[in-house]
MIMAR-502168 format. One line per 5 residues: number of its first residue (from 1); for each residue x, y, z negated of N, C-alpha, C. Coordinates in steps of 0.1 Angstrom, whole numbers, plus 2048, in hexadecimal, padded with zeros to 3 digits. Each point is the difference from the previous one (the first is absolute). Example, Ala and Ser with C-alpha at 12.3 -4.5 7.8 and 13.67 -1.06 7.14 Angstrom:
residues 2
1 = 884 7C7 7B2 7F7 80C 800 809 80C 800; 7FC 80B 807 809 80B 800 7F8 80B 7F8
end
This chain:
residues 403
1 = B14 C99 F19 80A 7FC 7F6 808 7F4 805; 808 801 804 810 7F3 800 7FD 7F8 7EF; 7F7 7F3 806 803 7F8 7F8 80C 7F6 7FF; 80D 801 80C 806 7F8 803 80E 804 7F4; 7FF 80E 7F8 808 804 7FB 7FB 7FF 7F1
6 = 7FD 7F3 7F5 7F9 7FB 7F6 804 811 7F6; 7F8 7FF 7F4 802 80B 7F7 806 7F9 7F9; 7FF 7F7 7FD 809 7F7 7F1 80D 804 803; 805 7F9 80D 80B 806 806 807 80C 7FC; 7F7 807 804 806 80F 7FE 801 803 7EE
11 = 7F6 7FB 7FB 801 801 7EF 80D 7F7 7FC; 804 7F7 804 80B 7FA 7FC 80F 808 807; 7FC 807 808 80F 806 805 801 80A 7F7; 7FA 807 7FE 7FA 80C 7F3 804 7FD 7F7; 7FE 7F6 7F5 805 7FB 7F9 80F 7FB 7F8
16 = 806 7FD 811 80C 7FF 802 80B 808 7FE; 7FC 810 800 809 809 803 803 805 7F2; 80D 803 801 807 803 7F6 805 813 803; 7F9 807 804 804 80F 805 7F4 807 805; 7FC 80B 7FC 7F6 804 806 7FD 806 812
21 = 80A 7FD 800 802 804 812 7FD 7F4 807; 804 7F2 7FB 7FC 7F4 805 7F0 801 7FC; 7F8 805 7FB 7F2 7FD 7FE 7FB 80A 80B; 803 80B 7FE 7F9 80A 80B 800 7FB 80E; 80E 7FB 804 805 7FD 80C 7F5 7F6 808
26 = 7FC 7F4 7F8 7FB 7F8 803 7F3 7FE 7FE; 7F7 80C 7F2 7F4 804 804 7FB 803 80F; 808 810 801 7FE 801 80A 7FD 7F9 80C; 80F 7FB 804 7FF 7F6 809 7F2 7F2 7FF; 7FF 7F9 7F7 7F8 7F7 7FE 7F2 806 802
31 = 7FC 80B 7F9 7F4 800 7FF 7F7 805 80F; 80E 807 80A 7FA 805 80C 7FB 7F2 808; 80A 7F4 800 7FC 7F4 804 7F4 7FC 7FB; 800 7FF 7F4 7F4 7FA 7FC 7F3 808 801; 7FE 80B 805 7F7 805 7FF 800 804 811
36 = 808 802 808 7FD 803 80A 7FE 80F 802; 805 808 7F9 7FF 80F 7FF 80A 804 809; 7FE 80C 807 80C 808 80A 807 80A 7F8; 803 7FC 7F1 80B 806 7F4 7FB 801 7F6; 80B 801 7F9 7FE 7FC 7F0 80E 80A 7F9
41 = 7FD 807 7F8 808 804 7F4 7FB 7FC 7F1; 811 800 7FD 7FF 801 7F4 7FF 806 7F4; 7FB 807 7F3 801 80D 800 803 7FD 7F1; 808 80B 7FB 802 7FC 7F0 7FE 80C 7FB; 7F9 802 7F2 801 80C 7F7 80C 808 7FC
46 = 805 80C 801 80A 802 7FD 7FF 80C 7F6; 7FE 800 7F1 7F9 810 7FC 7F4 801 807; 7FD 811 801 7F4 802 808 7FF 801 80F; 80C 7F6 804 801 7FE 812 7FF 7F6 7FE; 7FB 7FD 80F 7FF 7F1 802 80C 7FC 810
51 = 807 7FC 7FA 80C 7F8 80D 7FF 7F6 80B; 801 804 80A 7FB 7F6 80E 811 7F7 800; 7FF 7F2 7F8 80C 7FA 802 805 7F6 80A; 7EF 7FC 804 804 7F6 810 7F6 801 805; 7FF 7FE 811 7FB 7FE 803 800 7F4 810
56 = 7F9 7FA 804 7FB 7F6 80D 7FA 804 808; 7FF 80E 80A 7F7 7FE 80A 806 800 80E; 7F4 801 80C 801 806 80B 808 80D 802; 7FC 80C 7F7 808 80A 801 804 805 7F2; 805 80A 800 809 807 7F6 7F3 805 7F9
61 = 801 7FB 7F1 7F3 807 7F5 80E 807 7F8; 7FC 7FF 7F0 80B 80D 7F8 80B 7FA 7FB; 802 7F5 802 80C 7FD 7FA 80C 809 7F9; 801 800 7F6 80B 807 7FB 7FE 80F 7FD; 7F4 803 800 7F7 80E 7FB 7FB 800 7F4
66 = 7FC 80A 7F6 7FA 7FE 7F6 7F2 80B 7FF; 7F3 7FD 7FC 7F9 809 7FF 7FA 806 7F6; 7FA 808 7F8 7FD 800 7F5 7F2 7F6 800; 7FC 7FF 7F1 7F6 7EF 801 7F4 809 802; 7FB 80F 800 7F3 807 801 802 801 80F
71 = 80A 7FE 80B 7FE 803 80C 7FC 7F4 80B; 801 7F5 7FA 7FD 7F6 80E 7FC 7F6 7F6; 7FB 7F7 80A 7F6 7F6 7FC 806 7F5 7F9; 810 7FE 802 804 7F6 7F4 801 807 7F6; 801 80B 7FD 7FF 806 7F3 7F7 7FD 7F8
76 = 7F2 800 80A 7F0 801 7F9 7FD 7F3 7FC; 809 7F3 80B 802 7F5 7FB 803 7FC 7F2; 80C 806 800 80C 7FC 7F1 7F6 805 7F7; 7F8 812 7FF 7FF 800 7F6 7F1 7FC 7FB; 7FB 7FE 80A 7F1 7F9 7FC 804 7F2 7FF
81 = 807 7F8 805 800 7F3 7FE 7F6 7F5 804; 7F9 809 810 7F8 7F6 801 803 7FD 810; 7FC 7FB 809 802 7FE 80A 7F6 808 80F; 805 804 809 7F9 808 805 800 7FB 80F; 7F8 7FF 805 7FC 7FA 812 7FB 80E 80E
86 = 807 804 807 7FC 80F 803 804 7F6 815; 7F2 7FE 801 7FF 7FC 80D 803 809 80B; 7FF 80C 7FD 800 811 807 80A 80A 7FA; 80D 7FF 805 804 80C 7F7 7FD 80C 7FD; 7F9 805 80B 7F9 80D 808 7F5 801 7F4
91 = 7F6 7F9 7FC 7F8 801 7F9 7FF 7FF 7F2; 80A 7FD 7F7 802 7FF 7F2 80A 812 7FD; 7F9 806 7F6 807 80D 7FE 810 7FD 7F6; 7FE 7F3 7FD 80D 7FE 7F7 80D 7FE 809; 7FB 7FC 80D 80D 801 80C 805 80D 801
96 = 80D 808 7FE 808 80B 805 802 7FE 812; 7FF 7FF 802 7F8 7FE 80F 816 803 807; 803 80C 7FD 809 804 804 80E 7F8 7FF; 7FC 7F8 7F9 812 7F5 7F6 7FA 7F8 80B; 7F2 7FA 80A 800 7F6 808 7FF 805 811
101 = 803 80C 7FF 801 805 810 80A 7F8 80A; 80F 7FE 7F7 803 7F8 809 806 7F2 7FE; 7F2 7FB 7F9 806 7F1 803 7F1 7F9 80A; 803 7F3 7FC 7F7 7FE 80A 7ED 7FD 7F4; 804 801 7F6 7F2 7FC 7F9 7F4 804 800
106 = 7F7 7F9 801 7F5 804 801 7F0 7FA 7F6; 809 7F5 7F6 7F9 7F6 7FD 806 7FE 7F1; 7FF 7FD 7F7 807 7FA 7F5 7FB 7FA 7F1; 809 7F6 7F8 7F8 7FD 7F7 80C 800 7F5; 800 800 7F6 809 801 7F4 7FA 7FA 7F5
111 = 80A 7FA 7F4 7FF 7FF 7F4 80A 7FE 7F8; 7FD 806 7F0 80A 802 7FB 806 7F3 7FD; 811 802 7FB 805 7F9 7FA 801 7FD 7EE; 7F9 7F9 801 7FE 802 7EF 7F7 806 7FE; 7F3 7FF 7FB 7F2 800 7FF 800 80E 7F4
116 = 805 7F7 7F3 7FF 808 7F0 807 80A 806; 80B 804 7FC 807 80A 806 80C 7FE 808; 7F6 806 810 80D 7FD 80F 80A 805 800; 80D 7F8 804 807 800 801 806 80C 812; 7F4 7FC 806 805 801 80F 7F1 7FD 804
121 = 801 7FF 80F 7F3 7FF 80B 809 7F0 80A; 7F5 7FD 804 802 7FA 80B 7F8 801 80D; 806 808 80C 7F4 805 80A 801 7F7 80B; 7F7 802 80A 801 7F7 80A 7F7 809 810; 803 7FF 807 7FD 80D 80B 7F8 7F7 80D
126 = 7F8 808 806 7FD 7FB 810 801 80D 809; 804 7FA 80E 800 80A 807 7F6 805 809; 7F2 7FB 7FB 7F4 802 804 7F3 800 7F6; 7FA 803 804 7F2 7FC 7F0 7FE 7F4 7FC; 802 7FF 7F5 7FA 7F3 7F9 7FE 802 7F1
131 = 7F8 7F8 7FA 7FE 7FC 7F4 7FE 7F5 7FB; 80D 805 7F1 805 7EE 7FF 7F3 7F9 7FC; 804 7F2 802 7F7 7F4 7FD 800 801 7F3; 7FB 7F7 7F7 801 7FB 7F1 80B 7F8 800; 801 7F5 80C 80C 7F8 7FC 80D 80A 803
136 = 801 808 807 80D 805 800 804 809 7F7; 7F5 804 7F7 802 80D 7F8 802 7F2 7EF; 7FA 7F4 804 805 7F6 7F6 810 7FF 7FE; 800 7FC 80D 812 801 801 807 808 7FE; 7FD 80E 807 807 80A 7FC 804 803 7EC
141 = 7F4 7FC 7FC 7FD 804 7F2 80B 7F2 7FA; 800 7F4 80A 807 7F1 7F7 80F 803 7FF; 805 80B 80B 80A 804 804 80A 80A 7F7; 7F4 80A 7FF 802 80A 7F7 804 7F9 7F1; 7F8 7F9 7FA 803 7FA 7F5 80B 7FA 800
146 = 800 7F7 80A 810 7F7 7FF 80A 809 800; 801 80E 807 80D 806 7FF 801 806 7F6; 7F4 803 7F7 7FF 807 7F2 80B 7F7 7F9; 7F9 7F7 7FD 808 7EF 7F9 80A 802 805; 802 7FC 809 815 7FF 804 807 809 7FC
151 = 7FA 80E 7FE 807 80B 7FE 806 800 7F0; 7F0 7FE 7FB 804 7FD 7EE 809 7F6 7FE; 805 7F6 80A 807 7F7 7FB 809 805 806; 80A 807 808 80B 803 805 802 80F 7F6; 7F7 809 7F5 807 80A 7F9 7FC 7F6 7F2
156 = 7FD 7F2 7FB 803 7F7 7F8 80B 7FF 801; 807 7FA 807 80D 7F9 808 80D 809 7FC; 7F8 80F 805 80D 80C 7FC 801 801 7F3; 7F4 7FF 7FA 805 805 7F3 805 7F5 7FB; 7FE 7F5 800 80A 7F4 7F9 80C 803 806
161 = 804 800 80E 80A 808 801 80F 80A 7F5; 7F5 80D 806 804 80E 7F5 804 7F8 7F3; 7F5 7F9 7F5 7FF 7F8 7F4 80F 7FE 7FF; 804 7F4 808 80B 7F6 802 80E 808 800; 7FE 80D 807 80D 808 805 800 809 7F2
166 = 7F8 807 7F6 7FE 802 7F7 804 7FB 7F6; 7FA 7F1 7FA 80B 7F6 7F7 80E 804 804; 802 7FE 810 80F 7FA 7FC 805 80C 7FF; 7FA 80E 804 80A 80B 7FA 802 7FF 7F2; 7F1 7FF 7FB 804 7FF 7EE 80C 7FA 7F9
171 = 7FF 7ED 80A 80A 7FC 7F8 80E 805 805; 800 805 808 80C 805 805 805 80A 7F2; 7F1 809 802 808 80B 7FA 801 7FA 7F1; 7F8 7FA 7F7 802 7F9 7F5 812 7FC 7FF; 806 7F5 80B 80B 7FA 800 806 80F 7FD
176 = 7FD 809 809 80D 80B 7FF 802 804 7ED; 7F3 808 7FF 7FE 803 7F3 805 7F4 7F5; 7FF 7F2 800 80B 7FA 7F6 80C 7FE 802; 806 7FE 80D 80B 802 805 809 80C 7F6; 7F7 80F 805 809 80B 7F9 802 801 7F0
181 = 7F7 7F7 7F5 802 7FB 7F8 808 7F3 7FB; 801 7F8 80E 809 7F2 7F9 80D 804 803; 803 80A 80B 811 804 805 805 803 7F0; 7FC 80F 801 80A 805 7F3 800 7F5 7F1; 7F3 7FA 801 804 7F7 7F1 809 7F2 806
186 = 802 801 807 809 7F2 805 80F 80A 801; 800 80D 805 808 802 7FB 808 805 7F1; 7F5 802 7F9 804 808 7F3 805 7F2 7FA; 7F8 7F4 804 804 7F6 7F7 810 7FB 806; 805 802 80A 80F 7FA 808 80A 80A 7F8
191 = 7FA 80C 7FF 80B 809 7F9 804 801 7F4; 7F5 7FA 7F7 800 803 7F7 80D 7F4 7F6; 800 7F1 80B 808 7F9 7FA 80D 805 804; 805 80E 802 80E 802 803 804 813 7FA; 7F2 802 7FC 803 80F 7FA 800 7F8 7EF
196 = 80E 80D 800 808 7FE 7F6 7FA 80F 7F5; 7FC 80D 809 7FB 80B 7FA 7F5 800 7FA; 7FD 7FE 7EF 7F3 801 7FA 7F5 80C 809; 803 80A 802 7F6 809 807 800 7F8 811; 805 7FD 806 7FF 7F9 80C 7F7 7F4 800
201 = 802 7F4 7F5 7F8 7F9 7FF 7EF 806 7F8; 803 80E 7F8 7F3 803 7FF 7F8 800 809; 806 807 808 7FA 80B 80E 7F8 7F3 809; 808 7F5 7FF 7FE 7F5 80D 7F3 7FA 7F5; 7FF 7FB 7F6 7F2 7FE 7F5 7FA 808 806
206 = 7FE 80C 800 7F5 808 802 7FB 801 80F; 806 7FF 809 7FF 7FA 80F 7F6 7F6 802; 806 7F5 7F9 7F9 7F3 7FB 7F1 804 7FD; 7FE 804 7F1 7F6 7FF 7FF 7F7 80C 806; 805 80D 806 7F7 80A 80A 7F8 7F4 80C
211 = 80A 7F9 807 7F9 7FB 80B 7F6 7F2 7FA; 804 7FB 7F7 7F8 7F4 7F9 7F5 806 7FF; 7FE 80E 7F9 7F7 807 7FF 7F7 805 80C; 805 802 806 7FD 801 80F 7F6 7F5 806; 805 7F3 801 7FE 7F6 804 7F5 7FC 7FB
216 = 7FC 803 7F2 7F8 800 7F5 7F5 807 807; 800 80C 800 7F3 809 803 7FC 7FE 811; 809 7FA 805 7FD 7F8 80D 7F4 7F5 801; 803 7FC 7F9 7F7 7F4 7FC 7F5 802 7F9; 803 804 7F6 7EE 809 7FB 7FB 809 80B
221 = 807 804 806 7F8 80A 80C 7F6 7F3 809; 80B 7F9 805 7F7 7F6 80A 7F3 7F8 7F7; 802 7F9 7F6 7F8 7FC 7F6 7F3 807 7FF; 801 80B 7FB 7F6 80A 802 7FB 806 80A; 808 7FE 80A 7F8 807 80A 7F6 7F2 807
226 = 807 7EF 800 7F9 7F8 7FD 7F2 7FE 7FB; 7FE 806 7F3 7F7 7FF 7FA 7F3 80D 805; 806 809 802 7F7 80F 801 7FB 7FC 811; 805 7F5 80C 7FE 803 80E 7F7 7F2 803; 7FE 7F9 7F4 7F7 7F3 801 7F7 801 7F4
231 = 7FD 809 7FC 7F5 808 7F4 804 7F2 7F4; 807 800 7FB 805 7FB 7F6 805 809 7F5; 803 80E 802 801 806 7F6 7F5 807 7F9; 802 801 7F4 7F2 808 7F4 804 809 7FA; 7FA 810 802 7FE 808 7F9 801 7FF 7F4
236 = 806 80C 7F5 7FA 801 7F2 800 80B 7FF; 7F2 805 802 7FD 80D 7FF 7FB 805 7F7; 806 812 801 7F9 807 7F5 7FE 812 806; 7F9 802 7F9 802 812 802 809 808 804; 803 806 80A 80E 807 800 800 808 802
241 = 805 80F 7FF 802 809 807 809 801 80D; 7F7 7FF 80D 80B 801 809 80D 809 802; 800 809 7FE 807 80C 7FE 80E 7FD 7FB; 7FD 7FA 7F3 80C 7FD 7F6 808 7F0 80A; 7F8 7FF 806 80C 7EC 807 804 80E 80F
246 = 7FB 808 807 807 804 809 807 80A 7FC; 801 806 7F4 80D 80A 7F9 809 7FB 7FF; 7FE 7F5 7FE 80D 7F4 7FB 80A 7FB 80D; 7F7 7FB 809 804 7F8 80A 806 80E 80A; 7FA 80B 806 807 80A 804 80D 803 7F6
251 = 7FF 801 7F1 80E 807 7FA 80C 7F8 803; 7FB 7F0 801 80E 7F3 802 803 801 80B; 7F9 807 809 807 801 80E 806 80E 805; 7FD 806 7F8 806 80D 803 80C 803 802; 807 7F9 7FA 812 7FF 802 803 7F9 80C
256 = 7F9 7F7 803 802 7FA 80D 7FE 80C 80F; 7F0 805 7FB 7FF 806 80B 807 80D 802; 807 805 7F5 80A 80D 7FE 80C 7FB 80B; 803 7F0 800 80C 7FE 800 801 7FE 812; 7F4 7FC 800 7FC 803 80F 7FD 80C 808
261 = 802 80D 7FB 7FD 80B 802 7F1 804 804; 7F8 7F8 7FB 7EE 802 802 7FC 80B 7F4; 7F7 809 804 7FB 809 7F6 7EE 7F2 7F9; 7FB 7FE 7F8 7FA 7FA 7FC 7F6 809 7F4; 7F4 800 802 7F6 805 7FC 7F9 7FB 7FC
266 = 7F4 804 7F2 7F3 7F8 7FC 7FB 80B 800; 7F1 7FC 800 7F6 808 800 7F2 7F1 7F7; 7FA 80A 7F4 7F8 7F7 7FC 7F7 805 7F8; 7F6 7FF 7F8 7F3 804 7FD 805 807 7F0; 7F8 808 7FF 804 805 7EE 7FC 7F7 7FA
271 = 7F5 7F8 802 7F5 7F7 7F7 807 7F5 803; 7FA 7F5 7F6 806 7EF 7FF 7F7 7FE 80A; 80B 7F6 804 7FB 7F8 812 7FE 7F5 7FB; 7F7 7F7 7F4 7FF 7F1 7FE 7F7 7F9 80A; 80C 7F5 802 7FC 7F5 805 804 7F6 7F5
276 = 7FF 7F5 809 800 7F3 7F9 806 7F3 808; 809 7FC 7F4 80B 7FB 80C 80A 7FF 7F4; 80F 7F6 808 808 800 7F8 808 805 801; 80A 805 7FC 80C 80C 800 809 7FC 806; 809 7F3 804 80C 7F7 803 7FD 7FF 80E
281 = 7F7 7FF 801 7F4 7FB 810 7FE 80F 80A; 7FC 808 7F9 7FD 80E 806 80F 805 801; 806 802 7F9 80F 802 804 807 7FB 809; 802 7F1 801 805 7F9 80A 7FD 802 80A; 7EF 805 804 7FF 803 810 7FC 810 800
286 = 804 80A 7FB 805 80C 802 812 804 7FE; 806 7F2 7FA 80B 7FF 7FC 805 802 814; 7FA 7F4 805 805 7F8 80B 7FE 80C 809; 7F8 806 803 7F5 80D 80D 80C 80B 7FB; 808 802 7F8 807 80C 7FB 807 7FC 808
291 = 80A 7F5 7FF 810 7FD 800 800 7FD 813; 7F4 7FE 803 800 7FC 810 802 811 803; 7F5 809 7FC 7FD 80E 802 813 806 7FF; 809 7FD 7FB 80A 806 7F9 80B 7FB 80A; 7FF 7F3 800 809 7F9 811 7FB 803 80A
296 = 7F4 803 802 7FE 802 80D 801 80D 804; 802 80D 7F6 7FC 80D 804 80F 803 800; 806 80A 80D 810 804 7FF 800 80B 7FA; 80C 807 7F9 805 809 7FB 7F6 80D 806; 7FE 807 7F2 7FA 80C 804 7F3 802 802
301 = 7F8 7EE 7FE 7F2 7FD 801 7FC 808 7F2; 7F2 7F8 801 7F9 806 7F5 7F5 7F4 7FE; 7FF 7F9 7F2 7F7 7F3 7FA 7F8 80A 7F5; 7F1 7FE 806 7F6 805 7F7 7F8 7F4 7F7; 7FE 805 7FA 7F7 7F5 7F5 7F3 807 7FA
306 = 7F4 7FE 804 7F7 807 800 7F3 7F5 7F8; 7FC 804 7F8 7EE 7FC 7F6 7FA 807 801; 7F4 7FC 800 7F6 805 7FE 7F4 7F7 7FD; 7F4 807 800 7F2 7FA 7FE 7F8 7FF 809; 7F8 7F9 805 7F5 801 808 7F5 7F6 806
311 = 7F4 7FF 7FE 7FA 7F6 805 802 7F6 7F2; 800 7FD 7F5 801 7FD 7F3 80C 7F5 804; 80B 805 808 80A 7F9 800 810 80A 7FC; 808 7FC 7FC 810 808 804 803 7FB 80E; 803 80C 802 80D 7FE 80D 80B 802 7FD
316 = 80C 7F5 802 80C 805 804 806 7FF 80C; 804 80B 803 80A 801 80A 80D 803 801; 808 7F6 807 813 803 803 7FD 807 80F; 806 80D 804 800 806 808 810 801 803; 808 7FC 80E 809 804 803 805 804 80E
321 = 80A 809 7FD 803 803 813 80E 7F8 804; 7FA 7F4 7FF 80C 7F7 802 7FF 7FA 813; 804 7F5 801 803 7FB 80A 7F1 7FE 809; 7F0 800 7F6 7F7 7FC 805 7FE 7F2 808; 7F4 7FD 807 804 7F2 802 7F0 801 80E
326 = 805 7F8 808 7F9 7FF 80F 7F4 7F8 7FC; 7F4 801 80C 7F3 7FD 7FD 800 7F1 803; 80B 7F7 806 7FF 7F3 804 805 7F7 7F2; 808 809 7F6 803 7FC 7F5 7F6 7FD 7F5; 7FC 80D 7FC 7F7 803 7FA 7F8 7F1 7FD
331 = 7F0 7FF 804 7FD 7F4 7FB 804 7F4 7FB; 812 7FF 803 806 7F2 7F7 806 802 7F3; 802 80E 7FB 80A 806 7FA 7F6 7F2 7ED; 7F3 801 800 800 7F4 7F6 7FF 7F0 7FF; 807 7FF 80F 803 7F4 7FC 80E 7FC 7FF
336 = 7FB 7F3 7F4 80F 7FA 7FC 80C 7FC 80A; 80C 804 7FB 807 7FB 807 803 80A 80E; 7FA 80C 7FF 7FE 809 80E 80F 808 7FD; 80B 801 809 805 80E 801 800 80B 808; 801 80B 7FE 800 80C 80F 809 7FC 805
341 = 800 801 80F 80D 7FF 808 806 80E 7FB; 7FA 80B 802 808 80A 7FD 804 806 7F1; 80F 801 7FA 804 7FE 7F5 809 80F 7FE; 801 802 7F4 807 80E 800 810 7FB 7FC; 806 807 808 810 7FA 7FF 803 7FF 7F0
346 = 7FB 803 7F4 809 800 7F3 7F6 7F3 7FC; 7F5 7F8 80B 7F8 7F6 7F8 808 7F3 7FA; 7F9 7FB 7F8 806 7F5 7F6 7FB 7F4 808; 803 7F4 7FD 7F8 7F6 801 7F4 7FC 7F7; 7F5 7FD 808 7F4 7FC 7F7 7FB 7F3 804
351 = 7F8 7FE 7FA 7F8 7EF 800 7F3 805 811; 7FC 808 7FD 7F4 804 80A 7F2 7FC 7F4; 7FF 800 7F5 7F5 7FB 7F8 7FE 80B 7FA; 805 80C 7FE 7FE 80E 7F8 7F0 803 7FF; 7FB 806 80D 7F6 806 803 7F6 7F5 801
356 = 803 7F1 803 7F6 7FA 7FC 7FC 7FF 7EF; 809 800 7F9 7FD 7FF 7F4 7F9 80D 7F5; 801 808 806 7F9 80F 801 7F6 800 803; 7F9 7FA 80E 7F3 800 801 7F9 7F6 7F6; 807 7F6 7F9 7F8 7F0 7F8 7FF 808 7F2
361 = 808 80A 7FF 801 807 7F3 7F4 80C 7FB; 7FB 808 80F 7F4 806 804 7F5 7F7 7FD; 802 7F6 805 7F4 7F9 803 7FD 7F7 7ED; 80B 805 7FA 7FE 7F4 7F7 7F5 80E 7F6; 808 80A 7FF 7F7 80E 7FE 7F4 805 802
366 = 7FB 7F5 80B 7F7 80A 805 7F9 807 807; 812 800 805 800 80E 809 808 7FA 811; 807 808 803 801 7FF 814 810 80A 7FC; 801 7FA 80F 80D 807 805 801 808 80F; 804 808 805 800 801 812 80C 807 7FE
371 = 807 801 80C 80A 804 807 7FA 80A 809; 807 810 804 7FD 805 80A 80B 803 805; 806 806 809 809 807 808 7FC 802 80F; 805 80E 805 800 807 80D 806 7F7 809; 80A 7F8 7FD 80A 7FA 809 80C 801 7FA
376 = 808 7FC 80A 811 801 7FA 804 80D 7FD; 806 806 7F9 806 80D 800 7F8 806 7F1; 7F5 7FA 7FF 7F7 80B 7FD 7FB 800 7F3; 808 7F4 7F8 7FA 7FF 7EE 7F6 7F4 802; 7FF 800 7F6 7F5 7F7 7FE 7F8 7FF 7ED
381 = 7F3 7FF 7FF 7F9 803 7F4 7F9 7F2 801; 801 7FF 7F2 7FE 7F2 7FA 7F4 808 7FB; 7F7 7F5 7FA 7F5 807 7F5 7F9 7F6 7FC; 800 7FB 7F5 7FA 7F9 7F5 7F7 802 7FA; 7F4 7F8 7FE 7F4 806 7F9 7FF 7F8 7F3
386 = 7FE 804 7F3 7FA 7FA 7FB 7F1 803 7F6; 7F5 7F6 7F9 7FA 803 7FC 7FF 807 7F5; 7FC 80C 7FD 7FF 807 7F7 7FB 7F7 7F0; 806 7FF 7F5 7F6 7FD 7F6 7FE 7F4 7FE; 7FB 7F7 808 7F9 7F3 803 809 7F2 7FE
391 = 7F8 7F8 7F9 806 7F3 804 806 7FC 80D; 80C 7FC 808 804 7FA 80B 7F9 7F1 803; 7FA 803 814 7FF 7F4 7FE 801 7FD 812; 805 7F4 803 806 7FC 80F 7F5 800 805; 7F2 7FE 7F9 7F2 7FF 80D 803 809 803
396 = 801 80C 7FA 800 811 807 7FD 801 810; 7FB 808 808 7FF 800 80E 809 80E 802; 80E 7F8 803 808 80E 805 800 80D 80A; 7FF 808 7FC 7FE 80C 808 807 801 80D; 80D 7FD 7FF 80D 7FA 808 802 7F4 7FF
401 = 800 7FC 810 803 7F5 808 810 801 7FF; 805 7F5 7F6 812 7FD 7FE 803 7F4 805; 800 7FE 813 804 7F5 801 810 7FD 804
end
């Protein structure tokens, strides 16, 4: 082992990096120094493959390949999580013997990145027999951890990031949304000192007070959604028939979604669906899952609205063959402040706080939220659970993970 190349060293360059390609880059590189190995890759989890993203040797290993994690030995790395020393390639049956015909290895030691659950592998190669020391498989292991650490702190980094670009779309889009309310009453008010026509000056009053109004439920929207996304808001619950709050909330949208040329469907239980819960609250977030379902689905679509019972819970589901939505999206769709890049041309401006306040509204219930869709093109089904019967309560251990 090259003592001349300190580990602190290398834990502090690690440290330093603000991108995950500066960490790999200089794993690699560092840890071949410091250990004196004839190559080193880097390897990260990707799904159920594992990705060769850098590598330092003598000769060409996989860089830029992916394998599945049951086929080669960083796999067996990542998913056991422990570390493995194989002085003989030839003689361990976990070696695929064939992925190393042509490189030069013959020797190797690995460990994961991230112990609890790895992230990646860190491997290190000889081009002859050996088996690692303790101190090098120390290092290797001091190595692997530091790049664990740098990494959490470089997708820390992004998401304060994301966060940051987030606000300021909000307030962006906030400024627009009062904007289109302070125009017309700045102008109803300039006109009104020069109309002379009682019905002209009515008409401009009512301008006035539509967008005041406006402006109005602007603000209680933020307010409340305030209170529901920092658990500051409180239930008052009682018995309800689910049935009767989604007859309602489908019939107030029905003119909308006529007007949009959607066919719109319920489907629901002959028997009372009680839950428990409050009526203004359950509305508001089957209110919200509709109106997204109705903008986002084009002409000629079709919005289903489906209950049922099961598992001593209701399900509801918004089902639509709308725009659908990609699998890189997906997981942000409940957090605050999130929007899709991809928008359906008749979309409105929104805050990006909708679907978060939907899941705080599940959760205030009881109950859970998920999102599914095939991808773009292809619809997408909401489905909502709630507890059948029962008192609501936030310990609940949700069935669905709504992050």
């Amino acid at each position: 082992m090259n003592h001349d190349f300190p580990l602190v060293g290398i834990v502090q360059r690690l440290a330093g990096c603000i991108d995950a390609q500066s960490i790999v880059s200089i794993l690699a590189r560092s840890t071949r120094d410091l250990i004196g190995a004839d190559g080193v890759t880097v390897v990260m989890r990707d799904g159920s493959r594992c990705r060769y993203l850098e590598e330092d040797a003598i000769g060409a290993l996989w860089k830029g390949q992916d394998f599945a994690l049951d086929s080669c030995i960083s796999g067996w790395c990542i998913t056991t999580g422990e570390s493995v020393v194989i002085p003989d390639i030839r003689q361990d049956p976990r070696i695929p013997l064939p992925l190393y015909e042509a490189t030069f290895v013959q020797a190797m030691a690995m460990a994961p990145i991230a112990r609890d659950k790895p992230l990646g592998a860190l491997g290190v190669y000889w081009s002859t027999q050996h088996e690692a020391t303790e101190l090098e498989m120390a290092a290797l292991r001091a190595l692997a951890d530091s790049a664990a650490l740098a990494l959490a702190n470089v997708r820390l980094l992004e998401q304060l990031r994301r966060d940051n670009e987030r606000k300021d779309a909000f307030l962006t889009s906030l400024a627009h949304e009062l904007g289109e309310t302070l125009g017309p009453m700045r102008t109803s008010l300039h006109l009104r000192k020069d109309a002379r026509d009682v019905a002209a000056q009515s008409r401009l009053h009512e301008v006035f007070v539509e967008q005041l109004a406006r402006q109005a439920r602007l603000i209680e929207n933020l307010v409340d959604g305030s209170k529901l996304l920092t658990g500051q808001a409180r239930l008052h619950p009682r018995l309800l028939d689910l049935r009767e709050i989604v007859s309602n909330v489908v019939h107030n949208r029905t003119p909308r979604a006529s007007h949009a040329e959607l066919d719109m469907h319920v489907q629901m239980p002959a028997v009372a669906v009680d839950v428990w819960g409050e009526e203004r609250r359950i509305q508001q977030a089957l209110g919200h899952v509709l109106d997204n379902s109705i903008r986002c689905t084009p002409p000629e679509g079709r919005v289903d609205v489906v209950l049922e019972m099961r598992d001593d819970c209701a399900w509801l589901t918004v089902r639509d063959t709308g725009i659908g939505i990609g699998a890189d999206t997906l997981p942000h769709l409940f957090e605050p402040f999130y929007k899709p890049v991809q928008e359906p041309a008749r979309s409105v401006a929104g805050l990006g706080l909708g679907l978060s306040m939907v899941a705080s509204i599940l959760q205030l219930h009881g109950g859970d939220v998920r999102i599914d869709s095939r991808g773009v093109g292809h619809g997408t089904d909401v489905v909502m659970r709630f507890p059948l019967g029962c008192v609501p309560t936030t310990s609940r251990e949700s069935a669905f993970s709504a992050t």
